[in-house]
N, C-alpha and C positions, 0 to 999 in steps of 0.2 A: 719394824717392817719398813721398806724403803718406798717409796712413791718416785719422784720425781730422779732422786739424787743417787747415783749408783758409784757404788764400794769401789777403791784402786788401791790395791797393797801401796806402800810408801816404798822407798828405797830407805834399804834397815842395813842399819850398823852395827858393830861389838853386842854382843848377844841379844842379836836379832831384834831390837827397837827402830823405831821410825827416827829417821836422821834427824828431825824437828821436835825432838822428846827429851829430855834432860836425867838421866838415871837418878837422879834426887827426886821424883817423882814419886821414889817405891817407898820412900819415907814419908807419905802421906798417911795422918790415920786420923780418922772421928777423935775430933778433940770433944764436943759437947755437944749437946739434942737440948731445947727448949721447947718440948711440947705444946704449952700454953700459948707461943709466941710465934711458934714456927720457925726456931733460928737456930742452922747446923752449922758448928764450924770444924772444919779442916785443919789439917797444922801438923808440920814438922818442925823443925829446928830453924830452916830457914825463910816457911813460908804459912800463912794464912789463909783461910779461904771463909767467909759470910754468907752462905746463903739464908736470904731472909725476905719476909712476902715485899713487896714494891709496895709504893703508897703514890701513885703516879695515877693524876686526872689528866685526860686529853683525847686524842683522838686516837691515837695509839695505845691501846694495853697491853705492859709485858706483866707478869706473875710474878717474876723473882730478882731480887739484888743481887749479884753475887761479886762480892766484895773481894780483892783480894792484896795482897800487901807481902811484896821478897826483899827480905832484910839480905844485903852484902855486906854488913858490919857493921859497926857500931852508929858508924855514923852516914852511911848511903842504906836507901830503900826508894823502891819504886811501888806506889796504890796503884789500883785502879778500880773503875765499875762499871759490868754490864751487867746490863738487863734484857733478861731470858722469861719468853713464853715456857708456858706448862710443857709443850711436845718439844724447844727445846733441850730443856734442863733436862727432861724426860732422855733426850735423845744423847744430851750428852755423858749422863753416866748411866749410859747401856740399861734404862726403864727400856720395858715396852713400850712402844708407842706407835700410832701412824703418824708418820712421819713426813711433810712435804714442805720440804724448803724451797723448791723449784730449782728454777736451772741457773739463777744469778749466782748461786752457790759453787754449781757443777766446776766450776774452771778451778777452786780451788783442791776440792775433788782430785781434779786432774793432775792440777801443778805438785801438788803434796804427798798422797796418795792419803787416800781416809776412809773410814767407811759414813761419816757424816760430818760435816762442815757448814758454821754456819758464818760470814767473813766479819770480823771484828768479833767475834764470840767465843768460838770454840772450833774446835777441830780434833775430831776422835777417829782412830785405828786399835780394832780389837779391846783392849782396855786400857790402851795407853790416849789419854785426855791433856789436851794443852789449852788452858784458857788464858786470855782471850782466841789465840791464834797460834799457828807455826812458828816456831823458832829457828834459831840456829843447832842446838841439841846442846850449848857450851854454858857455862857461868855468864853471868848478866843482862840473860835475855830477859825481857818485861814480860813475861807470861808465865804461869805456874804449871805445872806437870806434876799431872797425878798417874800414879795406877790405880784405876779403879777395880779394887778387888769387890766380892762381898761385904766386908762389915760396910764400906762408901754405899754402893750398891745399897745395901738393906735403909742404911740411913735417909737416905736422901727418899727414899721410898717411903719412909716413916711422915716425911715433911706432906704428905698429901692423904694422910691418915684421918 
């Protein structure tokens, strides 16, 4: 459910993906579930994904790590990590959720086209998800592209089980 942040188709490329979406993305699939632990991870061949609870004291609290790491060969790769509230994470593989990012979010929104955006985090159209952010759609960008099908969907679902 949207609150504050309203949906803009992307401009879509070769079989109708958002120009900032990577088709290596659709080789994303549930690598592992640790129940006990609460840690899913993601994986293709050339990319990882960690989500797993925070352990973060302060004045700010996010829920989740979500780790991720694109190998360009043997010997380049790029980490990284953010940390996502419950109605993000929720929001960016297509959970229900209410959903209010407010409107510091909206310009990306606009720039991008999305149905939810959160800047330095993620950026979701229909079920294609890029985290942290927007890309170019080519080899080398620093962010991971998934399609989020069902079995994503159900897993990540599982982590608040």
């Amino acid at each position: 459910m949207r609150t504050e942040t309203m949906g803009k188709t992307p401009r879509l490329v070769q079989n109708n993906i958002p120009e900032w979406w990577h088709p290596h993305g659709t080789k994303m699939a549930v690598g592992s579930f640790d129940p006990a632990n609460r840690v899913l991870t993601l994986e293709s061949s050339a990319a990882v994904i960690i989500i797993q609870p925070a352990k973060i004291l302060g004045p700010t609290k996010y829920d989740w790590h979500v780790l991720y790491r694109i190998s360009y060969g043997s010997d380049t790769r790029f980490e990284g990590r953010v940390w996502m509230n419950a109605a993000e994470l929720r929001a960016a593989f297509g959970l229900r959720c209410v959903c209010d990012f407010g409107s510091r979010n909206q310009w990306l929104v606009d720039e991008y086209g999305a149905d939810f955006a959160v800047q330095g985090k993620f950026i979701r159209w229909s079920d294609f998800l890029n985290i942290p952010g927007p890309g170019t759609g080519h080899d080398g960008d620093a962010n991971v592209s998934i399609k989020v099908h069902t079995n994503i969907i159900h897993a990540v679902n599982r982590l608040y089980e």
